[in-house]
DRENZA-5925 format. One line per 10 residues: number of its first residue (from 1); for each residue x, y, z of C-alpha. Coordinates in pm, 1 decimal. Each point is the difference from the previous one (the first is absolute). Example, Ala and Ser with C-alpha at 12.3 -4.5 7.8 and 13.67 -1.06 7.14 Angstrom:
BEGIN
1 = 1230.0:-450.0:780.0 | 137.0:344.0:-66.0
***
This chain:
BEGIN
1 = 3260.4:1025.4:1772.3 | 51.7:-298.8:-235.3 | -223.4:-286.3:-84.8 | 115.9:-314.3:189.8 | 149.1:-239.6:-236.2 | -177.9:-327.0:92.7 | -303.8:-80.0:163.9 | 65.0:-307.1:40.9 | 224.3:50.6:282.1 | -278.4:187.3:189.3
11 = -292.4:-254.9:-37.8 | 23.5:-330.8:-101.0 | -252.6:-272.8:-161.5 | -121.8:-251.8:224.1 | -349.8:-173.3:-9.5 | -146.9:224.0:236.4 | 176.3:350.4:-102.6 | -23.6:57.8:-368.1 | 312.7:176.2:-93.2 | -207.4:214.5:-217.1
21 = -221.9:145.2:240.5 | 77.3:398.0:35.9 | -232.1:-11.1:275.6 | 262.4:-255.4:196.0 | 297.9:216.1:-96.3 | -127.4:297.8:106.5 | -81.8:-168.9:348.0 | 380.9:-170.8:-2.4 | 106.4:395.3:29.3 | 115.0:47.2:-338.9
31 = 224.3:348.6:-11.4 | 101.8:46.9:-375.5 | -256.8:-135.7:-312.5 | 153.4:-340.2:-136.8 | 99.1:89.4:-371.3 | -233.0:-221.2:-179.0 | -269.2:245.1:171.2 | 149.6:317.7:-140.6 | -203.9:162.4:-337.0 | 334.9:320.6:-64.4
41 = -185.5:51.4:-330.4 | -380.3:-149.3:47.5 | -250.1:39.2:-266.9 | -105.8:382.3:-45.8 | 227.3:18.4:259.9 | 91.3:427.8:-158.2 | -318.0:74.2:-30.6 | -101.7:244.0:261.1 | -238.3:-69.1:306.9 | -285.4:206.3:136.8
51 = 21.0:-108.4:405.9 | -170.1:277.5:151.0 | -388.3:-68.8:-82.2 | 36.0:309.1:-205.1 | -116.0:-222.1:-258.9 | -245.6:-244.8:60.7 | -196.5:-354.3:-150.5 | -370.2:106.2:-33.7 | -246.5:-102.0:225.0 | -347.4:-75.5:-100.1
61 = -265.2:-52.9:247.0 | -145.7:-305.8:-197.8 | -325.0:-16.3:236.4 | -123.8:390.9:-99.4 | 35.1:-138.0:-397.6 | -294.0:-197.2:42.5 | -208.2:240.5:212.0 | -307.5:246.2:-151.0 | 323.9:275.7:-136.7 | 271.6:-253.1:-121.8
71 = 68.4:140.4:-311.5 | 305.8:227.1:111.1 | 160.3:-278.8:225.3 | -55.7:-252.6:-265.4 | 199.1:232.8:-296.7 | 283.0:32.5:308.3 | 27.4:-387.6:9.9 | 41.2:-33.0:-363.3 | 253.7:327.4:-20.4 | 198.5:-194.5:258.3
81 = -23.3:-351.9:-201.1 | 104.4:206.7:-298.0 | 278.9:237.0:116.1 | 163.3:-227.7:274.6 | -128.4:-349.0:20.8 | 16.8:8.5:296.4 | -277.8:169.6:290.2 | -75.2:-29.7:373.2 | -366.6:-82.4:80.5 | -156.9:91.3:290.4
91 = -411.8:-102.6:120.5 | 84.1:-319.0:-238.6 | -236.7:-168.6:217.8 | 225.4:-321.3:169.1 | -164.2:-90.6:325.6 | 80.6:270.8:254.4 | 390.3:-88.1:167.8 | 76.4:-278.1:-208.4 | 271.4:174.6:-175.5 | 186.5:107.0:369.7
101 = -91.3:-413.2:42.7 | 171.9:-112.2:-305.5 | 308.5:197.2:87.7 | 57.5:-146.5:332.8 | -57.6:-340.2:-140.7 | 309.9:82.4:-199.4 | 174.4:111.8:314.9 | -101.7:-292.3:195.2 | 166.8:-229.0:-310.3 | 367.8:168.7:11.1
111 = -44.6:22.4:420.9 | 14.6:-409.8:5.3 | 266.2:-150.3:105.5 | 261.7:-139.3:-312.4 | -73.3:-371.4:134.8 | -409.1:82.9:-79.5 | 67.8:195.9:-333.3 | 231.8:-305.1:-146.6 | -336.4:-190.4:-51.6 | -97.9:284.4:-274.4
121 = 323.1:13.6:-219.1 | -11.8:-5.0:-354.9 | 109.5:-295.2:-176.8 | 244.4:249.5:-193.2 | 44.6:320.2:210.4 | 99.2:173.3:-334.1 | -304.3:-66.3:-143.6 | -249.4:132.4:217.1 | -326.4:-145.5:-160.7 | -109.1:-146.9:320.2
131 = 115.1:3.6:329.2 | 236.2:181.2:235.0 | 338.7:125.5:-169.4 | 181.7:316.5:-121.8 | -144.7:243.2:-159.8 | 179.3:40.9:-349.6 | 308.0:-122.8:-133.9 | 62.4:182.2:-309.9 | 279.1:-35.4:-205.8 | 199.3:-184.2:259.2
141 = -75.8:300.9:238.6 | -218.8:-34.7:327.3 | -290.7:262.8:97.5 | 7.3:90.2:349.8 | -309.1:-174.6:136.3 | -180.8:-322.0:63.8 | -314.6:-123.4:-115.9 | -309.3:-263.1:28.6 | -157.1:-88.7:-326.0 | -360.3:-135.9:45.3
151 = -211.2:-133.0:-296.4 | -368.4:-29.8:26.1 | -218.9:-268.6:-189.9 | -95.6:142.6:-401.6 | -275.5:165.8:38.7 | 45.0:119.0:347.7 | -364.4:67.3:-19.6 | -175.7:-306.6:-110.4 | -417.0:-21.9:114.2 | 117.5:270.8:245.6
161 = 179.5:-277.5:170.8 | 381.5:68.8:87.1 | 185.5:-356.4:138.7 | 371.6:88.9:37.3 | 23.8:-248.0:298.4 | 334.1:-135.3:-221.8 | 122.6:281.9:103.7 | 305.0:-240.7:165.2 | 235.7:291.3:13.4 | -172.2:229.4:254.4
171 = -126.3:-49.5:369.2 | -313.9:-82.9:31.2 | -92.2:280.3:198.5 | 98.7:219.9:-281.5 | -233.4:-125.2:-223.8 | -374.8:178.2:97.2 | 159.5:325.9:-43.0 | 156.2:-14.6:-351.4 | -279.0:-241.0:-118.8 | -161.4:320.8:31.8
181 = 202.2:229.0:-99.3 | 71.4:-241.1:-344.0 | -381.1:-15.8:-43.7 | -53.8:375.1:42.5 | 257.7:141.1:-230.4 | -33.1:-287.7:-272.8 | -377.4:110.7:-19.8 | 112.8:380.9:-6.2 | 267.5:-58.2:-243.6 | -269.6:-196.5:-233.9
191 = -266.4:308.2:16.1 | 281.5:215.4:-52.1 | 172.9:-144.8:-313.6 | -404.4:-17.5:-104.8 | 9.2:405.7:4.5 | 285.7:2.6:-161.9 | -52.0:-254.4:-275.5 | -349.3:172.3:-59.5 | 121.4:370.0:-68.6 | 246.7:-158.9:-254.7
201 = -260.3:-235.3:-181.4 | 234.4:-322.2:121.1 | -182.9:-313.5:117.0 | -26.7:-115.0:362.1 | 333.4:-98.6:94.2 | -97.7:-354.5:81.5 | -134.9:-68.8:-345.5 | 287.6:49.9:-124.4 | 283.3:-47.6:207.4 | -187.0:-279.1:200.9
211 = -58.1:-46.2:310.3 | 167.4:212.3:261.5 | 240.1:-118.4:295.2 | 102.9:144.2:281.1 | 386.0:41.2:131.4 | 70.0:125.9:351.0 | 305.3:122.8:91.7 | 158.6:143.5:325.4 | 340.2:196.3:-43.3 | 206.0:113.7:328.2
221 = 278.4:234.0:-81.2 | 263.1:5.4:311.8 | 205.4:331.0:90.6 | 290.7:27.7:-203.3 | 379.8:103.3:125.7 | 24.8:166.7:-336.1 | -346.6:77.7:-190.2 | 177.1:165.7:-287.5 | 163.7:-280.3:-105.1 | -300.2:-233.3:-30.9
231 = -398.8:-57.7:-126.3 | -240.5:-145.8:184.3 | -160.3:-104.6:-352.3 | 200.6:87.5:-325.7 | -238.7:190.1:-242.7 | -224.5:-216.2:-172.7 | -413.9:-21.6:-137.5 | -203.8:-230.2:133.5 | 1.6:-315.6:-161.3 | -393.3:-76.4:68.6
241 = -342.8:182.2:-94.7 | -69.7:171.2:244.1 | 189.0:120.3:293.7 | -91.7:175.6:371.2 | 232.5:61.6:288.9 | -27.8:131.6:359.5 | 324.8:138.3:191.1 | 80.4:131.8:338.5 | 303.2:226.0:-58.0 | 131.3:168.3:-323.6
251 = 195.2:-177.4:-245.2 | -182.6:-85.0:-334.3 | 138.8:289.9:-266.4 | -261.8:-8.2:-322.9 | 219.3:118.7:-303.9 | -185.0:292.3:-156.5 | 124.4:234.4:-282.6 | 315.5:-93.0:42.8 | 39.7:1.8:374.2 | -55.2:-167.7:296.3
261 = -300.7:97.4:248.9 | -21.4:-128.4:314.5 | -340.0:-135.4:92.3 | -104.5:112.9:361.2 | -167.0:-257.1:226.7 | -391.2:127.2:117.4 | -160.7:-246.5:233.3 | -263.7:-242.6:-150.9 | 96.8:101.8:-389.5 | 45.8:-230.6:-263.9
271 = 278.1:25.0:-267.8 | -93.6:-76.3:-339.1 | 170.5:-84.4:-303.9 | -58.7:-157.3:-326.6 | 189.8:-340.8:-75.6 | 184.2:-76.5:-313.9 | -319.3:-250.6:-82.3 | -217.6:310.0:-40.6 | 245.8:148.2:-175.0 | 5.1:-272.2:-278.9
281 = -379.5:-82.6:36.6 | -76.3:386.5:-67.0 | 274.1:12.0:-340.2 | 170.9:243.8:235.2 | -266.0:225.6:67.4 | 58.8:-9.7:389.9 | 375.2:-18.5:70.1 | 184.9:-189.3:294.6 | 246.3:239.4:157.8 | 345.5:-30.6:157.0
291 = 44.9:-22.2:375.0 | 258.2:-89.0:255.8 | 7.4:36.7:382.3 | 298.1:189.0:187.8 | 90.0:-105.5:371.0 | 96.7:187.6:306.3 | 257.1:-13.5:228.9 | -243.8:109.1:266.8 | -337.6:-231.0:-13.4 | -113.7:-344.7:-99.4
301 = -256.8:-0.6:-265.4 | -284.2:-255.9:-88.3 | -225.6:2.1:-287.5 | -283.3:-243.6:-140.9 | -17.9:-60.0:-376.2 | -336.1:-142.7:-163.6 | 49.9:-85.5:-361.1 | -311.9:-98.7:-213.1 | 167.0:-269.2:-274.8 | -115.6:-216.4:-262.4
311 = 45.2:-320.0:52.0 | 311.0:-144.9:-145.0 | -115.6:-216.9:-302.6 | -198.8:333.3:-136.6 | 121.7:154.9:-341.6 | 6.8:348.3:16.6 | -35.2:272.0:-254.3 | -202.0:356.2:-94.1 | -359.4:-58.5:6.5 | -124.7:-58.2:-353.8
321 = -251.3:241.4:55.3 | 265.7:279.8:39.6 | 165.0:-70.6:-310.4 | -79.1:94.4:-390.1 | 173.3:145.3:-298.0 | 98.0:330.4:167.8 | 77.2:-174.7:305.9 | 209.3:-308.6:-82.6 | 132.6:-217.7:276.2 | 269.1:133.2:244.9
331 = 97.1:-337.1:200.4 | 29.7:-369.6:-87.8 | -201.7:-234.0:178.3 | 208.1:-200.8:239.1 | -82.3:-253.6:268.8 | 8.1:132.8:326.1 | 214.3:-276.3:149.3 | 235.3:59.5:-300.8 | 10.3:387.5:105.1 | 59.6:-69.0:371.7
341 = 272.8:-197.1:-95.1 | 133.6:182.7:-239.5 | 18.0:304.3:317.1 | 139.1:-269.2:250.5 | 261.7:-59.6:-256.8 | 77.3:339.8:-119.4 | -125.4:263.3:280.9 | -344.2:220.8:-15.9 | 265.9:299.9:-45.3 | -25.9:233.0:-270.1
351 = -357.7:-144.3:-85.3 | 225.3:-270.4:-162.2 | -250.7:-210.8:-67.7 | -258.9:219.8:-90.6 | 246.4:62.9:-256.1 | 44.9:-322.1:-155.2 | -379.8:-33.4:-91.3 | -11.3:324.4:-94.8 | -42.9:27.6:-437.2 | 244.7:217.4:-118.0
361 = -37.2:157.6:-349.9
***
């Protein structure tokens, strides 16, 4: 079955149906995948893909590293860091249920009604910095999903006191539970980066990459007539610091050794994965990794993202304390806002813009 030609003719733009909602396509009955959705030759697209748990992301049980015998679960954590970049955590410690809360917050968003939603767009629903909009549009091609970008204050945690009462582009009822939920894992992902920056000999990260934000995001991926043919997300890193992420079905692949491993869902885990900030910050001594998220024909699938971030008038670069005569800068030290643009402009594919500050020889 072919691609339709032209999506416009199956949902148009008015002010209260965005004609680039997949979510709203999807629900207008859509048969065939409009072309401009269709990825014949996506990035890594030959590479081959593990789909049968046979391989699997590590999981750490982050709680037992800090009991009276951590030692063993600790050298795990760091194996996983190392080798992947990316690990499941379970006994992290989040207030009992508020992960199963946080997801059907996210499922509440996408269940309101398109006249409710409208207040929430993005200004530029290409450029999902803030707001509700697509997903990705990558070099002029769409990613089959729709998101809500949500960007705490800088720092989130400030006197222990979290105010994201701005928060103008989610219901208030929303807001107790991912207040939370932002609080919790910004906290965790600061003690975390600690352990890492520690067993490397790197500063805390917030002396020097300055203080760190918090973004939210909610994803929904919709069925898909023709799951082949499309991404949910195109492979990318993570443009932030820091980066965790709870799902409900499979999806997410994590590109490892040259293939892609599907990452299975357990209930009340936490998926971690080092941004491209650490990347820099550490002169490349933790790596951000390539990932992208595959949709089904069968199930709808919701995930929340929680992205630790500088904030956006920070200059990044390797810690000064990492680097010598033997170990000479890897990176140039760029602005953050510069970086983020440079992504919005160019795509986070192919750790493009990891690349660009990277100091070749």
């Amino acid at each position: 079955m072919a691609p339709a030609a032209d999506t416009d003719q199956i949902l148009e733009h008015t002010d209260d149906a965005p004609g680039w909602s997949v979510q709203l396509l999807v629900e207008k009955g859509v048969k065939e995948v409009p072309s401009k959705y269709v990825r014949y030759k996506s990035l890594h697209s030959d590479l081959p893909v593990i789909d049968d748990f046979s391989v699997e992301l590590p999981v750490i049980d982050y709680g037992k590293m800090h009991g009276a015998n951590g030692e063993e679960e600790t050298a795990n954590f760091f194996k996983a860091v190392h080798e992947w970049g990316f690990l499941q955590i379970v006994n992290h410690g989040l207030t009992e249920g508020l992960i199963d809360r946080t997801l059907d917050v996210a499922r509440s968003f996408f269940l309101l009604l398109v006249s409710e939603k409208q207040k929430y767009f993005a200004p530029d629903p290409d450029v999902p910095v803030e707001g509700y909009a697509r997903i990705n549009n990558v070099d002029g091609l769409m990613d089959w999903g729709d998101t809500i970008m949500m960007n705490g204050d800088v720092p989130v945690l400030n006197k222990h006191k979290t105010d994201f009462s701005d928060w103008h582009h989610l219901p208030e009822k929303f807001r107790d539970t991912l207040v939370t939920y932002a609080r919790e894992t910004h906290t965790l992902g600061l003690k975390m980066m600690k352990q890492l920056g520690d067993a490397i000999g790197m500063a805390d990260v917030e002396e020097t990459g300055g203080p760190q934000g918090l973004q939210l995001a909610f994803n929904f991926y919709p069925p898909c007539p023709q799951p082949d043919l499309v991404l949910g997300i195109s492979a990318h890193t993570d443009p932030q610091t820091f980066s965790f992420l709870i799902q409900d079905q499979p999806g997410l692949h994590v590109l490892n050794k040259g293939r892609w491993v599907l990452v299975r869902p357990i209930h009340d885990a936490l998926i971690v994965n080092i941004g491209d900030q650490l990347e820099i910050l550490s002169n490349g001594k933790y790596k951000s990794i390539m990932h992208r998220v595959r949709v089904s024909s069968e199930y709808k699938r919701f995930i929340v993202g929680s992205f630790l971030r500088p904030a956006l008038d920070a200059v990044i670069g390797p810690d000064p304390r990492l680097i010598d005569v033997e170990h000479p800068p890897l990176y140039k030290a760029i602005k953050y806002a510069d970086y983020m643009g440079d992504g919005i402009d160019d795509g986070f594919l192919e750790k493009r813009i990891v690349n660009k500050v990277r100091i070749h020889e």
